[in-house]
C-alpha positions in Angstrom: -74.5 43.3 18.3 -70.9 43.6 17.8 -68.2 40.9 19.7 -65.7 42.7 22.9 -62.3 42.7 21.5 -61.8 40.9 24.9 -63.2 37.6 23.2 -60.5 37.7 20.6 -59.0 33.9 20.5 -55.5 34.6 19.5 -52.9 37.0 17.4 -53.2 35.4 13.8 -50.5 32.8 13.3 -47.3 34.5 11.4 -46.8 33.2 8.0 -43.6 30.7 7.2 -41.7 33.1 5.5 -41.7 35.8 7.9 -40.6 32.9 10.5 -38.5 31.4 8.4 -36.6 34.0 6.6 -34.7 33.5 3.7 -31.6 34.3 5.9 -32.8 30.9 7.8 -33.0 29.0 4.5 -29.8 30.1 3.3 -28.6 29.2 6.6 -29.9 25.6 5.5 -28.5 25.1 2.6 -25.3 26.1 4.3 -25.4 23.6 6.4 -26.6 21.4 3.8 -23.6 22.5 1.2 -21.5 21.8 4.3 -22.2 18.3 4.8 -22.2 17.7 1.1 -18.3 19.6 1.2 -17.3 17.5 4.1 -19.0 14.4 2.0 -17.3 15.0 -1.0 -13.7 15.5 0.5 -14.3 12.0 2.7 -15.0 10.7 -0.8 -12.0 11.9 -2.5 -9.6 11.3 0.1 -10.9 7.5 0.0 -10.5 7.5 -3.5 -6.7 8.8 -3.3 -5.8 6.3 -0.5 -7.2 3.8 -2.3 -4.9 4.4 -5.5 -2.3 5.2 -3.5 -2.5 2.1 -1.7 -3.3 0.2 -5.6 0.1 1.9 -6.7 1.6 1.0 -3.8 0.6 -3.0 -4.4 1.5 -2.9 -7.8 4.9 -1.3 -7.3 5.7 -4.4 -4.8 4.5 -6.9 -7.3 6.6 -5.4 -10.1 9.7 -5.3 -7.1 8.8 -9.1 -6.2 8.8 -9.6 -9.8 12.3 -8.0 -10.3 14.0 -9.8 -7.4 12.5 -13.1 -8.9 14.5 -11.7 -12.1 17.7 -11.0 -10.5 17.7 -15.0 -8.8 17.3 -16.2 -12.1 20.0 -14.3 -13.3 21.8 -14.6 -10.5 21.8 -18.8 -11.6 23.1 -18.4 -14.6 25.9 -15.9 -13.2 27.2 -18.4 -10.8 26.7 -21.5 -13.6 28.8 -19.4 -15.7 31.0 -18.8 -13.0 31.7 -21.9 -12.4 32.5 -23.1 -16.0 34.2 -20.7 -16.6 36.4 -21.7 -13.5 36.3 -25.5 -14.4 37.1 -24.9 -18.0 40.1 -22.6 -17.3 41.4 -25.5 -14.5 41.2 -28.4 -17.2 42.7 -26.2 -19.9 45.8 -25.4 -17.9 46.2 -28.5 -16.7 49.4 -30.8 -18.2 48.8 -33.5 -17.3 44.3 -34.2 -18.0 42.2 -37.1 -17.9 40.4 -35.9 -20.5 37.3 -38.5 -20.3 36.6 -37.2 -16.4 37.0 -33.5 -17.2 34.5 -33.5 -20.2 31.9 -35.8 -18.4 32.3 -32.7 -15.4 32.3 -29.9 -18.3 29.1 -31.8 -19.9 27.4 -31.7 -16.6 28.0 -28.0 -15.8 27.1 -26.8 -19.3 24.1 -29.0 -18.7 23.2 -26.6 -15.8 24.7 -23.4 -17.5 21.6 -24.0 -20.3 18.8 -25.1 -17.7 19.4 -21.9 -16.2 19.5 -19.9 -19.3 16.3 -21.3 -20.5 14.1 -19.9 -17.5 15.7 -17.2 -17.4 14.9 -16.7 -21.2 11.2 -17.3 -20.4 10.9 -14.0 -18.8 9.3 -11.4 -20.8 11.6 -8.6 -20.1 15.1 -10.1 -20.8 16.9 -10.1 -24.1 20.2 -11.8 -23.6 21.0 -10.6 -27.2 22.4 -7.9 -25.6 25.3 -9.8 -24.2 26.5 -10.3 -27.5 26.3 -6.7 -28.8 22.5 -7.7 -30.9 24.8 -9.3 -33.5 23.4 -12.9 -32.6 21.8 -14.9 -29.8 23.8 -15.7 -26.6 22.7 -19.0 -27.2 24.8 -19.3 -30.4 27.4 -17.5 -29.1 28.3 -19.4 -25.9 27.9 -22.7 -27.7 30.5 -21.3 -30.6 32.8 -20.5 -28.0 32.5 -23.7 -26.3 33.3 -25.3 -29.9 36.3 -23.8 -29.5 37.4 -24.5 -26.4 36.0 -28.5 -27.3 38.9 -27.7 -30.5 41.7 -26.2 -28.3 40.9 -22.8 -30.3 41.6 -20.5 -27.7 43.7 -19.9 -24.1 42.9 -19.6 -20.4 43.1 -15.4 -20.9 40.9 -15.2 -23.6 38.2 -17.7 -22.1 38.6 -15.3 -18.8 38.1 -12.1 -20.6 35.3 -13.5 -22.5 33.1 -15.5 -19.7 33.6 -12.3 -17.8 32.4 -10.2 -20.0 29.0 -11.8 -20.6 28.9 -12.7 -16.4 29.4 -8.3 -16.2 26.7 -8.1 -19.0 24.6 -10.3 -16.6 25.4 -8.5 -13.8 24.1 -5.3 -15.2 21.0 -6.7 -16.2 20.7 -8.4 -12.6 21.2 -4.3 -11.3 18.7 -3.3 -13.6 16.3 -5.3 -12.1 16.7 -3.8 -8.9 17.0 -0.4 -9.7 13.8 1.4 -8.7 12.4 4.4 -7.1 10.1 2.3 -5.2 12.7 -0.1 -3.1 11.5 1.7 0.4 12.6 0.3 3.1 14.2 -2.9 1.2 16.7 -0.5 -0.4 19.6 -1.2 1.8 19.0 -4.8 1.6 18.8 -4.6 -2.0 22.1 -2.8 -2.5 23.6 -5.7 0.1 22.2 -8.1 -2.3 24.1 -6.4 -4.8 27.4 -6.2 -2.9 27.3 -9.9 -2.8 26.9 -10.5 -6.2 29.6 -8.2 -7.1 31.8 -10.4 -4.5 31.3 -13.5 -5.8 32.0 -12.5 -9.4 35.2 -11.2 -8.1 35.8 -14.5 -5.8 34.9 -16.3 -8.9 37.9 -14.5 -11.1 40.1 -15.1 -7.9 39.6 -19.2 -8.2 40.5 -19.3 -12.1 43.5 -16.8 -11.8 44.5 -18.6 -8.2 44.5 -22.0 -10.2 46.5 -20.9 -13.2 48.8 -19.8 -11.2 49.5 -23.0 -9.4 49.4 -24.6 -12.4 52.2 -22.0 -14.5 54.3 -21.8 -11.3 57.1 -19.3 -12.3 55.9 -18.8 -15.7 53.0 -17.1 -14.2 53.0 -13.1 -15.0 53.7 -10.3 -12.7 50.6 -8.6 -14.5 48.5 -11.6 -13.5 49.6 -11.6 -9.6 48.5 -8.4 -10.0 45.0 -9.1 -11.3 44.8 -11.4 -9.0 45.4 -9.0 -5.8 43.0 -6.6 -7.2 40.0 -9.6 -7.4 40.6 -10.5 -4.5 40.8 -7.4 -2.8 37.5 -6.2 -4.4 35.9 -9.7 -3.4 36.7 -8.5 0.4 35.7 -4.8 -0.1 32.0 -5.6 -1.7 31.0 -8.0 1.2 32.1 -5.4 4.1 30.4 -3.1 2.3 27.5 -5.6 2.0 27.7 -5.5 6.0 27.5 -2.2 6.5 24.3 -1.8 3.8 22.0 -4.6 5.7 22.6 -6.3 9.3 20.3 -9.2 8.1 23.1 -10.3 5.6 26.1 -9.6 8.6 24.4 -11.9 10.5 23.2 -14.9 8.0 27.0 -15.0 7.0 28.2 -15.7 10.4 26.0 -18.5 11.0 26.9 -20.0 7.4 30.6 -19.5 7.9 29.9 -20.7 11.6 31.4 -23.9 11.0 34.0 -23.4 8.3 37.2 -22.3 10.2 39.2 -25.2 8.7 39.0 -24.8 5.1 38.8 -21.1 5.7 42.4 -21.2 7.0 43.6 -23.3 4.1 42.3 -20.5 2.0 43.9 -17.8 3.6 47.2 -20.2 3.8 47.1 -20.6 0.2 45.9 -16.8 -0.4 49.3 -15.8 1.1 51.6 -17.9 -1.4 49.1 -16.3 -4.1 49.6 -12.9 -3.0 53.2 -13.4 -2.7 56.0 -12.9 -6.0 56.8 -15.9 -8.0 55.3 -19.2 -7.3 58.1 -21.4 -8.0 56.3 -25.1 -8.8 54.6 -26.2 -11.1 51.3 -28.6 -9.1 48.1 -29.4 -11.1 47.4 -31.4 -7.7 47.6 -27.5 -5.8 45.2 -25.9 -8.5 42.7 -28.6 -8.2 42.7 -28.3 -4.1 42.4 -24.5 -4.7 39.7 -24.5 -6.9 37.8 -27.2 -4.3 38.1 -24.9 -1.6 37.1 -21.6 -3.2 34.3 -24.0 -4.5 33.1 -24.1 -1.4 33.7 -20.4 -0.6 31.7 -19.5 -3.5 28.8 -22.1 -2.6 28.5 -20.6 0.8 28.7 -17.1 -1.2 25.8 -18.5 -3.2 24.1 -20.0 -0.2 24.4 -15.7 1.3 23.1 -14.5 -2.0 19.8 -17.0 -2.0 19.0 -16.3 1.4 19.3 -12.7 1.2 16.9 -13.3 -2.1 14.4 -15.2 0.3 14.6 -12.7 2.4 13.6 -9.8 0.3 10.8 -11.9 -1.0 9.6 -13.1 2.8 9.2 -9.2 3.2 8.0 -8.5 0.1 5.4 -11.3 0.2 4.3 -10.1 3.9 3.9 -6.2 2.2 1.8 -7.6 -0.7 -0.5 -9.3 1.1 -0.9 -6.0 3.8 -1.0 -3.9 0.6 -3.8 -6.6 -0.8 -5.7 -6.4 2.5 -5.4 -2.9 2.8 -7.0 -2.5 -1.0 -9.8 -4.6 -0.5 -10.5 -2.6 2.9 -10.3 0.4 1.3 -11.9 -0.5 -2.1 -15.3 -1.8 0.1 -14.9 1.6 2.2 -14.9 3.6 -1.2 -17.9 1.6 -2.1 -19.9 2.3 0.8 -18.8 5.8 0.7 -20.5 6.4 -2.6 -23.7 4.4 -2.0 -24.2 6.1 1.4 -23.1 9.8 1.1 -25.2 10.5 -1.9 -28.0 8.8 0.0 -27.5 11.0 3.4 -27.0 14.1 1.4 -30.2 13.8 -0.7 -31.9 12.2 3.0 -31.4 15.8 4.7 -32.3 17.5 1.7 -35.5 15.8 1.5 -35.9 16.3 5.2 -35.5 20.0 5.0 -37.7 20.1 2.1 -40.6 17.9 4.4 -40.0 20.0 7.5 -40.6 23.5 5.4 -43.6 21.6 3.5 -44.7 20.9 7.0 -44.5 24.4 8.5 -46.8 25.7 5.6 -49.1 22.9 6.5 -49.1 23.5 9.7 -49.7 26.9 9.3 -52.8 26.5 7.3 -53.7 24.1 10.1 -53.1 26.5 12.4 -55.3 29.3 10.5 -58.3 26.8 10.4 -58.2 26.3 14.2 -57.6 30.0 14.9 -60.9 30.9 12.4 -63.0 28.0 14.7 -61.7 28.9 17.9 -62.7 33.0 16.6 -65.8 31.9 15.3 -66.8 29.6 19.0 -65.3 32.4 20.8 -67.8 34.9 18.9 -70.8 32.6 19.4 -70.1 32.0 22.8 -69.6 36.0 23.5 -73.0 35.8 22.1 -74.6 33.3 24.3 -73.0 35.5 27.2 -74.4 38.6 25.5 -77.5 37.4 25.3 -77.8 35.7 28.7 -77.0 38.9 30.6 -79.3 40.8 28.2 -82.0 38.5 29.7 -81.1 38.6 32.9 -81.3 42.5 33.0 -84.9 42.1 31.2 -85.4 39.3 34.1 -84.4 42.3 36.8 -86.3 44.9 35.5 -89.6 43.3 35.4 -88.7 41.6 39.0 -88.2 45.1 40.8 -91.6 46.4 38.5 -94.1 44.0 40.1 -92.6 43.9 43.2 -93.9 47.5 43.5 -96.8 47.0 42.4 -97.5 44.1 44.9 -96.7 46.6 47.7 -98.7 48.8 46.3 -101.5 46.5 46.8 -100.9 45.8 49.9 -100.7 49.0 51.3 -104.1 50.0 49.8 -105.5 47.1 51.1 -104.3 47.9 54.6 -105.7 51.1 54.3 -109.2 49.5 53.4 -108.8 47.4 56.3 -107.6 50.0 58.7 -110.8 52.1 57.2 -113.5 49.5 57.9 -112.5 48.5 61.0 -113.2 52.4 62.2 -116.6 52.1 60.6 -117.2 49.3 63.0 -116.4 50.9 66.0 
């Protein structure tokens, strides 16, 4: 007996690939190439912010480094300074207590060499190079000093020479802050410079204002005029050092706050310096000079290490952003290559599960579609089969139902026939 189409269970299931088409798949591993893209270029980027922010850390360092540089040459530049100044004042001199200036020329010396010794320490100076590489600085400066010990030499040649090794210094102190990485500390940098440059020239103006006291009359036209020009260019490098860094404008005005005496002396005495021929002869005038541009150079010096410690607060503050910032970004650059890889392979392995369960499920769903066919078949069978019975069941009904009438009409006949009989 064949099965009614009616009794069908369902279509047959549509295979996986003509669901998912390989357009879909490649419409995966889009997506998939996508996030890996996007994954990759998160990566990168990290990595280039974190070098970035690495080069950025080690360019302070090597600045913090330099400035540390330039205050130690900065000591010896103002030790220097400051024997050269002493040593030109007791030289010119007529009338010396020799006993008091050597103990004060021992004592200076004394700091002239402490400074040079840390300064030597550093592994990027060569003070050599003062000297032209011929010999040491060392051995030069103490040759010289031998000397001056011997009366060997004048107040102009112990000028020209201090000043050329304190320019030689100088150099080297603008060498260390020369960089392409100063930033923002640039300005204050160059202002740091400008002071420099203004004390060597304050410096020359102390030894060339004493002498002068000291020769009177005898003192040179040439030299007045060498001494207009140092002091001139001592007044132009700090304005200029104003207009580089307000920082520096407004740490001199506190330091030279209190200072309005000594400061007028100065300028008093600057005035008979600038003038033509000093007529008298004072040792006592050249010492009082060189006190109080003593003191102008120590507040000078007091500028320059503030303005030091104030590149370095900022420099310090930077490197330790900078070595925050690295850390940060080094951890983030860690987890970014732990995880990434990990989420990328997740969702491939995902994809790969969900099509491995699609076939599954479609041989699942083939199974149930064959039982619920072959149930639906049987039962279209039971139903088949009952209403083949139930006809049968109808047939034979109606058959001896006739037959029972049949019967009874011949029996009412009988009946009917005797009954006549009788009567």
């Amino acid at each position: 007996m064949n099965v009614s189409p009616s009794y069908q269970a369902s279509s047959n299931a549509e295979h996986p690939k003509t669901v998912i088409t390989k357009k879909d798949r490649r419409y995966q591993l889009a997506k998939l190439f996508s996030i890996a893209l996007v994954s990759i270029a998160t990566v990168t980027l990290t990595i280039i912010d974190v070098i970035q922010t690495a080069k950025s850390f080690e360019n302070k360092q090597e600045l913090n480094y330099k400035i540390h540089g330039s205050i130690d040459t900065a000591m010896v530049i103002h030790n220097l300074q400051t024997e050269r100044g002493m040593t030109a004042l007791h030289l010119s001199f007529r009338q010396l207590h020799y006993e008091e200036a050597r103990r004060k020329r021992y004592n200076i010396r004394r700091k002239t060499n402490e400074s040079i010794v840390i300064l030597e320490k550093r592994y990027d100076t060569d003070l050599s190079t003062l000297t032209g590489g011929t010999k040491s600085f060392w051995y030069a400066l103490e040759d010289f000093r031998r000397k001056i010990d011997l009366g060997r030499t004048n107040v102009i040649e112990l000028l020209q020479t201090y000043r050329k090794w304190i320019n030689g210094l100088i150099s080297t102190l603008v060498k260390y802050t020369e960089s392409e990485n100063l930033g923002d500390y640039a300005n204050v940098v160059y202002a740091y410079e400008m002071v420099i440059f203004s004390k060597e020239e304050s410096g020359m103006e102390r030894a060339l204002g004493g002498l002068k006291f000291i020769q009177g009359k005898n003192f040179s036209a040439i030299n007045t005029t060498w001494y207009n020009e140092k002091r001139v260019l001592a007044e132009n490098y700090l304005e200029t050092a104003f207009l580089f860094s307000s920082e520096l404008k407004y740490i001199h005005t506190s330091l030279f706050a209190n200072t309005s005496q000594w400061i007028k002396k100065i300028e008093k005495k600057r005035k008979v310096l600038s003038g033509g021929v000093y007529q008298k002869f004072s040792d006592d005038e050249a010492y009082a000079w060189f006190e109080l541009m003593t003191k102008y150079i120590n507040v000078i010096l007091e500028l320059q290490v503030r303005l030091a410690d104030l590149i370095e607060t900022k420099l310090k503050e930077e490197i330790d952003q900078s070595t925050d910032r690295l850390v940060i970004r080094s951890f983030l650059l860690c987890f970014t290559l732990i995880v990434v890889p990990c989420i990328i392979i997740s969702l491939a392995r995902v994809q790969k599960r969900f099509y491995e369960y699609t076939l599954s499920l479609f041989d699942k769903v083939g199974l149930e579609q064959a039982r619920t066919d072959f149930l639906m078949r049987e039962n279209s069978r039971h139903v088949d089969n009952l209403a083949d019975k139930w006809k049968d069941f109808s047939n034979h009904g109606a058959s001896k139902t006739d037959t029972v009438a049949t019967n009874t009409s011949v029996d009412r006949a009988s009946d009917h026939n005797l009954e006549n009989n009788i009567a």
